[in-house]
N, C-alpha and C positions, 0 to 999 in steps of 0.2 A: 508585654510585647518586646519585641528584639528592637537594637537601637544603638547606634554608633553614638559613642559620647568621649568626651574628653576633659580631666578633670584638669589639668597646665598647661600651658601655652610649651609649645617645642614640635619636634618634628614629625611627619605623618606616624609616628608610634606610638605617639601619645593618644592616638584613636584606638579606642574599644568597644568590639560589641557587647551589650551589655541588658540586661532585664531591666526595662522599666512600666511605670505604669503608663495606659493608654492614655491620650489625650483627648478632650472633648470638645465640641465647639461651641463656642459664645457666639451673639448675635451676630449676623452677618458673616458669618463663616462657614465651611463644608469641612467636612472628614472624609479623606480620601484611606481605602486601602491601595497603600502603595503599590504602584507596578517597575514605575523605573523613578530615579532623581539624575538632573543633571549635574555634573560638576563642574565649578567654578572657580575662575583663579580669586576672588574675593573670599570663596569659604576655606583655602589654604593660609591666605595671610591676615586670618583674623587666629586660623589654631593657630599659627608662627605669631605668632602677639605684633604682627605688625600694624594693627588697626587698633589698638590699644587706646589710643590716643582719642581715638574719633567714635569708637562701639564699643559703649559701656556694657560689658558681658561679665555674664555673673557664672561663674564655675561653680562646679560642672557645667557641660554646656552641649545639647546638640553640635549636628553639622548639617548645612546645607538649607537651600532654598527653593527651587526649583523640582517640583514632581510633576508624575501624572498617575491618573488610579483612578476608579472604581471611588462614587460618592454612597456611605453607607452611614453618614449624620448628616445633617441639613439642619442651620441654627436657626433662630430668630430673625425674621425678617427676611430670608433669603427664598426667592419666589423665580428665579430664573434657573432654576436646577433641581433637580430631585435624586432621592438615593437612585440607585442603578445608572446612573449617570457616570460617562467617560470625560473626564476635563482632564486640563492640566494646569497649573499654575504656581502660583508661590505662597510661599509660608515659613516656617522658621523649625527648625532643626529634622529636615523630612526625611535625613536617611535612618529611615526608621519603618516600620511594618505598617503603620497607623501615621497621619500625618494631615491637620488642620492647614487648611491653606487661608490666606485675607484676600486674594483673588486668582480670578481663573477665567478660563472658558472651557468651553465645550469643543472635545477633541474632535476633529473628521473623523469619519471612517477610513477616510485615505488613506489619514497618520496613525505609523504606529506610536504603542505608548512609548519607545524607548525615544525614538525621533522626536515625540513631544516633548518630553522633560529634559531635553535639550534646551529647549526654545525661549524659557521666560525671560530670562536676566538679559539672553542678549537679545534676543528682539525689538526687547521693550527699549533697551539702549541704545538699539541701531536707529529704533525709529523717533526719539530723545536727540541724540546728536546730531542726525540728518539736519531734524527739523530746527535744531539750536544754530547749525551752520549757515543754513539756509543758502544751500544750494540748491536751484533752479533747473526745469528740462531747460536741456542744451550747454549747460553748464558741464566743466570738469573737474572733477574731485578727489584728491590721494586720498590713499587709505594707506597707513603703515600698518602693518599687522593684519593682513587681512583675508588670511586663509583659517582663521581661527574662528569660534561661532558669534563675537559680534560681526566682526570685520566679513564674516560668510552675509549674515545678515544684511549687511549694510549695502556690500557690494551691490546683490539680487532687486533688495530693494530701490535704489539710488539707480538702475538701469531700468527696473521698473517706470520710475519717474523721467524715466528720457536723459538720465546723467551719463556723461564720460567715466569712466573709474578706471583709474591706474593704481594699481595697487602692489605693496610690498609682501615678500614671504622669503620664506629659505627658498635654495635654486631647487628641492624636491620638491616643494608645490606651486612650481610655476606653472604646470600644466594644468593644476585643477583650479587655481585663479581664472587661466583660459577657459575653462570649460563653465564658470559663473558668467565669464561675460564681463570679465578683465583685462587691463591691457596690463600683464604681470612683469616684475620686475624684482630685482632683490634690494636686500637692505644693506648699509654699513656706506664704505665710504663713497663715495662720487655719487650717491643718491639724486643729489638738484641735476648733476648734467643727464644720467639715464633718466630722471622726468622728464627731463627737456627736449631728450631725443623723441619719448613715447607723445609730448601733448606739446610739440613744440605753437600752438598759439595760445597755451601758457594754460595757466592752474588758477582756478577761483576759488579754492578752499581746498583744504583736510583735516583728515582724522587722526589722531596719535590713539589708535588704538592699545598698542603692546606695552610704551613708554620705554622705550629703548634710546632714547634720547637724540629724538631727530625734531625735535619743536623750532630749533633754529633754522634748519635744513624746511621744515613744513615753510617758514616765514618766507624764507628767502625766493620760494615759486611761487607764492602768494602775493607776496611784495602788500603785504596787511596781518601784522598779528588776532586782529578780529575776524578775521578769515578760519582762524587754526583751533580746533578743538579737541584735547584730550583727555580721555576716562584715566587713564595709566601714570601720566607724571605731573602732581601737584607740584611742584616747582613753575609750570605751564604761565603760570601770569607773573611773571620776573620779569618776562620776557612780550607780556601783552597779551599775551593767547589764554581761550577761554578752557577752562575745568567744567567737566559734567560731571556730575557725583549722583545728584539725589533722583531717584523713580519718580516718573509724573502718573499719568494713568495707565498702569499697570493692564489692568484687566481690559481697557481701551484698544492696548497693543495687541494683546494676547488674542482677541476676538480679530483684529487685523490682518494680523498670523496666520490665523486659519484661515482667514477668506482669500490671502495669498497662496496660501500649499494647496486649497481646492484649485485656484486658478492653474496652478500648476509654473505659479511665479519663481517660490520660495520652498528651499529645501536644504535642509540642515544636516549632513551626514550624521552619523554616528564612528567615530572613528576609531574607540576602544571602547568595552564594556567590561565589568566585574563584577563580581557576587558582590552583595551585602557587608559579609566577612573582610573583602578586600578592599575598602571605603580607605584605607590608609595608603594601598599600591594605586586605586584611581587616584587622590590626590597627588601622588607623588610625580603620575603621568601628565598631568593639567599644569603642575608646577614646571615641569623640565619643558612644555613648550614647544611649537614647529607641529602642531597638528592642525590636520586640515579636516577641520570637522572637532564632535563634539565626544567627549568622554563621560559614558553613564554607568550609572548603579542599578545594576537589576536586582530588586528587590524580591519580585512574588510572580508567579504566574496565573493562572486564573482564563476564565473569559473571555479571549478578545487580546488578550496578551501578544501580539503582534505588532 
């Protein structure tokens, strides 16, 4: 099968598609024929060897986590799904034609599959960091970063729950902030007084989604470092404030997901898409930033491929 791999750490050229053998599933797992993969700013800075330190990765190496496809192996033990089945979910090196996912759900018909394979990484971390901040209906919440697919995420869901959300972007996606059901705002300097103007009876928590270095800026309208949680700047607790890193239940999210986008809660654009071949120009676009919505790999069409 066909297969973006990378044999050094360096820049999106280091990615090639390339002939390998299929992969098969072990207990508790599914085989998807891929249809699309989302792209992630985590699957760029493990090829730039930035996660070096933290993901012991053996080169050659896929890329990517996040699919959705058509189940055509079914392992051991796995009793919630059957081949001809549309999921989406996560797995390890999926841009590829063939790809083993460790969890999933079962896609709506709502959702197309390129809008799916959007959806795992950040979902699953929007609804991880919510619940780590633990903010409340009625409560107000920043979000720095939040025109992009956690911070999309988060936003819909957090208003779902009866939350304020003011959130940060470039001055091109103020409006689509507004159209989540944001009170939008930009980023960089004078940050704490434009919070102050949007939620002036103050801020009970946020998100350092992007890590753009506003942790201190998040403290200071918190007025509590255990208020402030960020995926993006591990420096975060110098300062008091809490780091999310690690997935809790995956496939718990994932099934949440969908029962959100049937409701017609939760919707994750798609904001660029590429061939298979161009898995080097989508990361390059996920790296550089300021999109509002999600960037995918279309891998195959098929069935339902919508």
């Amino acid at each position: 099968m066909k297969a973006i791999r990378f044999e050094q750490y360096g820049p999106p050229e280091v990615l090639a598609l390339v002939d390998v053998e299929e992969p098969h599933t072990g207990p508790g797992q599914v085989r998807i024929e891929v249809r699309a993969a989302g792209v992630n700013g985590l699957d760029w800075k493990i090829r730039a060897g930035h996660m070096r330190q933290m993901i012991d990765l053996q080169l050659p190496s896929g890329t990517g986590s996040d699919a959705s496809g058509v189940i055509d192996q079914v392992g051991e033990g796995v009793s919630d799904v059957e081949v001809g089945d549309a999921v989406f979910g996560v797995g390890v090196g999926v841009l590829a034609e063939y790809a083993v996912l460790d969890a999933w759900a079962v896609k709506p018909d709502s959702l197309s599959f390129e809008e799916a394979a959007g959806y795992p990484i950040p979902v699953e971390t929007a609804f991880r960091i919510l619940d780590q901040v633990g903010v409340e209906p009625g409560h107000t919440l920043l979000i720095s970063g939040a025109s992009g697919g956690v911070g999309t995420a988060a936003v819909q869901i957090a208003r779902e729950r009866g939350i304020t959300v003011v959130g940060t972007a470039s001055p091109a996606n103020q409006d689509y902030l507004r159209e989540l059901g944001a009170l939008p705002t930009t980023y960089g300097d004078g940050l704490v007084d434009r919070v102050r103007a949007l939620a002036p009876n103050g801020v009970d928590a946020a998100l350092d989604v992007s890590g753009s270095g506003v942790i201190a800026d998040c403290i200071e309208l918190t007025g509590d470092p255990s208020t402030v949680v960020s995926i993006a700047d591990f420096t975060a607790p110098r300062l008091g404030a809490q780091v999310s890193f690690a997935p809790t239940d995956i496939s718990a999210a994932l099934r949440a997901a969908a029962a959100l986008h049937v409701e017609g809660v939760l919707h994750i654009p798609v904001e660029s898409r590429f061939p298979l071949a161009d898995t080097a120009a989508a990361q390059a676009r996920n790296e550089a930033g300021h999109a509002a919505g999600r960037t995918v790999v279309v891998v195959s069409g098929g069935p339902g491929a919508t």
